[in-house]
C-alpha atoms as one frame of an Amber mdcrd trajectory, in Angstrom:
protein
   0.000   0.000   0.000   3.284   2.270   0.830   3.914   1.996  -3.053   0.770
   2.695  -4.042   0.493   5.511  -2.176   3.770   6.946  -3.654   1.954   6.447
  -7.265   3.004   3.553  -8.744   1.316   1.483 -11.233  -0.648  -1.954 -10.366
   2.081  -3.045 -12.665   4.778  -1.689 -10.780   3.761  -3.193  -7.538   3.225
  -6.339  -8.536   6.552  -7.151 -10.633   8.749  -5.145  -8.210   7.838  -5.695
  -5.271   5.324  -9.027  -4.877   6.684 -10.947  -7.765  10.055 -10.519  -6.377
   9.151 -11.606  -2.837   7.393 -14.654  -4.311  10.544 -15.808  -6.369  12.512
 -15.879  -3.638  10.540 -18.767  -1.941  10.679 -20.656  -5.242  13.876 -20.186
  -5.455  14.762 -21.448  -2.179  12.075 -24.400  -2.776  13.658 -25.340  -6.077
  17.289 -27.310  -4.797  15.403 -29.918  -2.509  12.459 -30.225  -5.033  15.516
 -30.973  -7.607  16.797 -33.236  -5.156  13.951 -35.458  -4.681  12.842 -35.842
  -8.354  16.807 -36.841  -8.697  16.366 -39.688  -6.886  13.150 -40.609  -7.891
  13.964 -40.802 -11.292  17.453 -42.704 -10.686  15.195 -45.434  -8.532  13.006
 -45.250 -11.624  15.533 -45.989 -14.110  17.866 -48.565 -11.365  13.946 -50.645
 -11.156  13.232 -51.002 -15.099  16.399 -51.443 -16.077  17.913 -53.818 -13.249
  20.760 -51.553 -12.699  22.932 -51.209  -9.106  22.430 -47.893  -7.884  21.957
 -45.442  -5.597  18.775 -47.227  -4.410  17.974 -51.009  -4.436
């Protein structure tokens, strides 16, 4: 509301100032998301293809 009050845009407020704030937490999110469909996808491939692994 500050920044609206100092007259900027809709658009303004939203890409530099929410949709920042908002990236930050995907960001953060996206190295242990990574992580996990890593080794989902190696378990995945180790189970079809009956290679030794990280998993079984």
């Amino acid at each position: 509301t500050t920044a609206k009050a100092k007259g900027l845009s809709n658009h303004k407020v939203l890409y530099g100032h929410v949709f920042r704030n908002a990236m930050l937490l995907v960001i953060a999110g996206f190295p242990s998301a990574f992580i996990g469909i890593f080794f989902t996808g190696s378990l995945l491939v180790e189970v079809i293809f009956s290679l030794d692994g990280l998993g079984l």
